[in-house]
N, CA, C and O of each residue as an XYZ file, in Angstrom:
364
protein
N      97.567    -73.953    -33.977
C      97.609    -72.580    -33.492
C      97.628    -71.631    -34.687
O      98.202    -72.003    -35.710
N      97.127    -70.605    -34.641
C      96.596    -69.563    -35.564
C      98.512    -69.123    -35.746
O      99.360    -68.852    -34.895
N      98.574    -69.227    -37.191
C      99.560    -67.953    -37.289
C     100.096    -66.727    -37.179
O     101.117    -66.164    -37.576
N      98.907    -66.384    -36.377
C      99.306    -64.737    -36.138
C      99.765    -65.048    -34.364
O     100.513    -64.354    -33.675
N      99.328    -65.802    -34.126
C      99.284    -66.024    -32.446
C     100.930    -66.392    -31.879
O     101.646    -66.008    -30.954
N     101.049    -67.432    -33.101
C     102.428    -67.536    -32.935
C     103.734    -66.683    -33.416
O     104.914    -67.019    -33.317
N     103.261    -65.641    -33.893
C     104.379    -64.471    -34.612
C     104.473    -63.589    -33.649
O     105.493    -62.901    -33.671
N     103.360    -63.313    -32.411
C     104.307    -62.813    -31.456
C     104.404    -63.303    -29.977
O     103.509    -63.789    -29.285
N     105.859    -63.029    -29.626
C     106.703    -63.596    -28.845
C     105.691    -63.752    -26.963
O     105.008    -62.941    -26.337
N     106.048    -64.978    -26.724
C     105.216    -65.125    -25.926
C     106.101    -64.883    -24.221
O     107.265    -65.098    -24.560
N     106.140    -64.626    -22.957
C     106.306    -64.359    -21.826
C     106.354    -65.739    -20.989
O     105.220    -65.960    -20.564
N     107.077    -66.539    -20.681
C     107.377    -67.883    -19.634
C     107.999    -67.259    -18.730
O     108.793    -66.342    -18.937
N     107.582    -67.856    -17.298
C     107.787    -67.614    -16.127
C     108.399    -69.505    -15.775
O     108.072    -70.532    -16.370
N     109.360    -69.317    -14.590
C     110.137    -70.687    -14.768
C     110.065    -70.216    -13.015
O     110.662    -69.143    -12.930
N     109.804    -70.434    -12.318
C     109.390    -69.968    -10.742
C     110.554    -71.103     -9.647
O     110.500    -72.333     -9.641
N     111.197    -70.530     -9.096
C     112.370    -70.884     -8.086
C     112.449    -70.776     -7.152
O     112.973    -69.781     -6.651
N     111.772    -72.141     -6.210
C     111.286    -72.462     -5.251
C     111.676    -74.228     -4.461
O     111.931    -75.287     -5.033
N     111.586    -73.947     -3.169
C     112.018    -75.000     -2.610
C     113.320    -75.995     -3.306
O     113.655    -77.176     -3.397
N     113.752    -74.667     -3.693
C     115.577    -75.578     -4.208
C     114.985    -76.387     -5.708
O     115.364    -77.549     -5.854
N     114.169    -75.844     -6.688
C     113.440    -76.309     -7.966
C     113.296    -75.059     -8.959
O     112.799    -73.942     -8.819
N     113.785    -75.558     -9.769
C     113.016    -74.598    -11.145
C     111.831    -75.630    -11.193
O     111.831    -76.861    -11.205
N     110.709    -74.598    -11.219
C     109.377    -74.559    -11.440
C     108.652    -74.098    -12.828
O     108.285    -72.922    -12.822
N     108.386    -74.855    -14.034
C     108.603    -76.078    -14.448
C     109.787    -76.583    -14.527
O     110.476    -75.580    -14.713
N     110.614    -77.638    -14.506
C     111.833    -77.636    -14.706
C     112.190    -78.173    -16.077
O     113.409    -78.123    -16.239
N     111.505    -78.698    -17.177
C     111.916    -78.345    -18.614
C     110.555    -77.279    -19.348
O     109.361    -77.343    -19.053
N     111.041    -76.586    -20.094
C     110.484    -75.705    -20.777
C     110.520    -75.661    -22.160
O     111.694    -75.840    -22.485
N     109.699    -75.486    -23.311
C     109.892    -75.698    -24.488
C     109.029    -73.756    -24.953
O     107.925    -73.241    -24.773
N     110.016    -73.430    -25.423
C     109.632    -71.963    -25.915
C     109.904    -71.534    -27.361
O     110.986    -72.021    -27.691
N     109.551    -71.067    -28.012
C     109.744    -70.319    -29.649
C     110.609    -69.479    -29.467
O     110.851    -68.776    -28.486
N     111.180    -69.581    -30.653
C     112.846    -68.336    -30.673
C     111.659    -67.176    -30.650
O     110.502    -67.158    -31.069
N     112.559    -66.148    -29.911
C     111.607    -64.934    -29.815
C     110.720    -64.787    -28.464
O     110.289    -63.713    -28.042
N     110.555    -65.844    -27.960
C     110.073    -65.552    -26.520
C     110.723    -65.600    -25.406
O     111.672    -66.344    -25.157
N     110.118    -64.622    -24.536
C     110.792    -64.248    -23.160
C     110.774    -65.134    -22.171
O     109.724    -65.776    -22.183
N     111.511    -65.435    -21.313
C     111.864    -66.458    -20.243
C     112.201    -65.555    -19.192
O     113.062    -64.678    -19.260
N     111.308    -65.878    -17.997
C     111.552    -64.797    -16.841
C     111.740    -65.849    -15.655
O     110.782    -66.457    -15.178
N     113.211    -66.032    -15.167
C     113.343    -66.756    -13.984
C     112.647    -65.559    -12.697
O     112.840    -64.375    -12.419
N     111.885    -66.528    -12.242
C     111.979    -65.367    -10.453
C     112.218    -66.353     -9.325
O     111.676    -67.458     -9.374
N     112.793    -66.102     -8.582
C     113.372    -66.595     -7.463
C     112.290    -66.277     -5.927
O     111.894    -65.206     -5.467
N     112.128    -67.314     -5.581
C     110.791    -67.161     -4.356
C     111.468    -67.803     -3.514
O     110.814    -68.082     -2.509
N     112.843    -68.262     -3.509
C     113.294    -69.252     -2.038
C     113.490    -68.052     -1.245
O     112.762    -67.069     -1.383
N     114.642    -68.114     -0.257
C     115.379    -67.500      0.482
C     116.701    -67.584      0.764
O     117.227    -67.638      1.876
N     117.336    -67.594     -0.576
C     118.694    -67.112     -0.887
C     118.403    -67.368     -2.338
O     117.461    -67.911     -2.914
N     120.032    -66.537     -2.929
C     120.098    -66.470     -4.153
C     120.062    -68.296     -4.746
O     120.277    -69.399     -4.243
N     119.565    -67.623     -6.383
C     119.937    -68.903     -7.371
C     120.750    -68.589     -8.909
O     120.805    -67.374     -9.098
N     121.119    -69.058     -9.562
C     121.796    -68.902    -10.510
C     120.758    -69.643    -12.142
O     120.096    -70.660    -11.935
N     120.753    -69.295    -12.954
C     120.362    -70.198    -14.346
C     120.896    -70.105    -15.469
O     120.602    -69.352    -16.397
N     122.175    -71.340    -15.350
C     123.202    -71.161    -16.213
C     123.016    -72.117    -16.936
O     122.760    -73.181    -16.372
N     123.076    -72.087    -18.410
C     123.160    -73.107    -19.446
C     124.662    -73.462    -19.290
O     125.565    -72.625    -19.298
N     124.846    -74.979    -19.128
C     125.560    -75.901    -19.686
C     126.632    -75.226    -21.068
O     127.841    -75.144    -20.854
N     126.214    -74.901    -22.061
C     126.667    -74.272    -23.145
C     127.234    -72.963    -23.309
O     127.967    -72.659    -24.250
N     126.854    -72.122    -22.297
C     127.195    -71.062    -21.939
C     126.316    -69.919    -22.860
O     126.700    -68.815    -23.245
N     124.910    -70.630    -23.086
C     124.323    -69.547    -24.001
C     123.677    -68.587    -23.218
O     123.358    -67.465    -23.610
N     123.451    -69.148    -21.870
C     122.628    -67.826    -21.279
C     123.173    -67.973    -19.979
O     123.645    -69.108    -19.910
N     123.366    -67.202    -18.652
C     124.090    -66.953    -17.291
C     123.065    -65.725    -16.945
O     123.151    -64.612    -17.463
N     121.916    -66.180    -15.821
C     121.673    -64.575    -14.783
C     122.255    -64.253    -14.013
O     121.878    -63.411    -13.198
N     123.542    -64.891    -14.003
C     124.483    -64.983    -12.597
C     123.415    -64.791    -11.313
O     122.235    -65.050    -11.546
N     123.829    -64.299     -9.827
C     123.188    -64.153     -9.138
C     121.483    -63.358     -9.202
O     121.180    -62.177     -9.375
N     120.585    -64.630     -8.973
C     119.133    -63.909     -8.919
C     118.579    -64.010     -7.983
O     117.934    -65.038     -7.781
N     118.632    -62.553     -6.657
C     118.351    -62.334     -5.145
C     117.139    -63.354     -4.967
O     116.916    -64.230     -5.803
N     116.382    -63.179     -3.830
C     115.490    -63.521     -3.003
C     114.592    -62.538     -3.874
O     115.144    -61.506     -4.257
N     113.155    -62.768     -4.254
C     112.090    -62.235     -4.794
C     112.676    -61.288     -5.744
O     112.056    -60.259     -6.011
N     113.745    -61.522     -6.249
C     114.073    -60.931     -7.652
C     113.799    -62.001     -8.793
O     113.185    -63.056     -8.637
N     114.425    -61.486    -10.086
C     113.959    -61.866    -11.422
C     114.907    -61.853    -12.550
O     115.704    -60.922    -12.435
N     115.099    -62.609    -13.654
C     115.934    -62.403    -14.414
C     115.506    -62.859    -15.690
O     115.438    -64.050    -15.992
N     115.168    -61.748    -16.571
C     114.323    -62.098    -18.045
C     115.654    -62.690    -19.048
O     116.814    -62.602    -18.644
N     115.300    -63.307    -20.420
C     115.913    -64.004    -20.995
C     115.120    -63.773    -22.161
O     113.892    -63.764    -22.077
N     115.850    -63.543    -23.487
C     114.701    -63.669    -24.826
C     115.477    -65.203    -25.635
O     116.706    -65.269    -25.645
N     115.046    -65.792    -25.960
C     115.609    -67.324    -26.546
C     115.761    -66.322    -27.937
O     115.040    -65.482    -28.474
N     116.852    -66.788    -28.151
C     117.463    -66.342    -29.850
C     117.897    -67.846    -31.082
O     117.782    -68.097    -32.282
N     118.362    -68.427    -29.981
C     118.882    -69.671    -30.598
C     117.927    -70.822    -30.679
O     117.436    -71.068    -29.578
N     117.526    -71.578    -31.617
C     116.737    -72.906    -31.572
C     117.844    -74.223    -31.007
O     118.789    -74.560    -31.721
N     117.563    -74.937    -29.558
C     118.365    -75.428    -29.414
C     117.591    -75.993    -28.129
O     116.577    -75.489    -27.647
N     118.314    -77.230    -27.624
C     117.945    -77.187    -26.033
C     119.566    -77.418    -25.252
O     120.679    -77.857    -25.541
N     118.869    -76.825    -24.142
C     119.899    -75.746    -23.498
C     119.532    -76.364    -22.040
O     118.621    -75.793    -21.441
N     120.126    -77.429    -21.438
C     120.372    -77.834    -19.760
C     121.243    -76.335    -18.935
O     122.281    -75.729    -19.196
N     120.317    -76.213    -18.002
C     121.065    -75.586    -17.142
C     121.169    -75.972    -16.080
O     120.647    -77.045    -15.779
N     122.034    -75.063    -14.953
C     121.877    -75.464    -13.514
C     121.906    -74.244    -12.789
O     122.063    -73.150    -13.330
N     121.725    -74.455    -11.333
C     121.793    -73.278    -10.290
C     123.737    -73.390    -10.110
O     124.238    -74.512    -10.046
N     124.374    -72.499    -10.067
C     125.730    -72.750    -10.253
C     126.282    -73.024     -8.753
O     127.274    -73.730     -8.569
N     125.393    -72.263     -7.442
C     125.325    -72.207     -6.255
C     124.557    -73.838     -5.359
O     124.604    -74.424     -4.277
N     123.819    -73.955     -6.901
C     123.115    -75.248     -5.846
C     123.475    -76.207     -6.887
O     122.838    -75.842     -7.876
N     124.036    -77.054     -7.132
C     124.487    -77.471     -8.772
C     123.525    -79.283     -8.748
O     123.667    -80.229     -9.523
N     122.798    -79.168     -7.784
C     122.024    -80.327     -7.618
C     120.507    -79.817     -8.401
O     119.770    -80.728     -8.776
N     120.133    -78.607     -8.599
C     118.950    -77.934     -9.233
C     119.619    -77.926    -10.903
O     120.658    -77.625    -11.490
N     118.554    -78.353    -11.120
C     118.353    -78.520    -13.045
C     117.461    -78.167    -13.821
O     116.325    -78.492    -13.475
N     117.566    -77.596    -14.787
C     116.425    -77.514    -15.673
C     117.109    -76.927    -16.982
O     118.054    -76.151    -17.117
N     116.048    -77.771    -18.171
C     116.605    -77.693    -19.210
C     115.103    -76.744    -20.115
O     113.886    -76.761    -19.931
N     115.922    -76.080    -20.999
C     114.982    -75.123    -21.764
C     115.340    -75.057    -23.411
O     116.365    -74.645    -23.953
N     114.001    -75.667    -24.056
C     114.369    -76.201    -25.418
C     113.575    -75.000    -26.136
O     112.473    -74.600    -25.758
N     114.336    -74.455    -27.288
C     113.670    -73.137    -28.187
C     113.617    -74.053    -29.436
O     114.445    -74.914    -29.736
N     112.390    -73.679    -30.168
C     112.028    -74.142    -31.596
C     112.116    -73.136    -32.346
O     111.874    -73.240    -33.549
């Protein structure tokens, strides 16, 4: 990948559906945005394990952006559905 391509920060969508983060692992560059949106029909939560990131409650066809700061991977869960997982690794 071209070096300029990767210097700026890129936009992931992680889509929350049928009781799933949609992809459910993600690999993103420090500096890029992570946008949970929620498409079920009730709220979901996307809480790291570590406590590096919490959207607390994210409604029905709402959204909750995230910029990765830390290089790390980071398991989360729905805190409401704690059977939904997904883990999100920053380089």
């Amino acid at each position: 990948m071209d070096a300029a391509l990767r210097a700026s920060p890129q936009t992931h969508v992680v889509v929350i559906e049928q009781m799933r983060f949609n992809p459910p692992d993600l690999v993103v560059n420090r500096g890029d945005r992570v946008v949970w949106v929620n498409k079920d029909l009730f709220p979901h939560t996307a809480t790291a394990a570590s406590t590096a990131f919490d959207s607390r409650s994210i409604a029905p066809d709402g959204s909750w952006p995230y910029v990765a700061k830390r290089p790390g991977r980071y398991p989360y869960v729905c805190m409401l559905h704690p059977t939904m997982r997904g883990t999100l690794t920053v380089r």
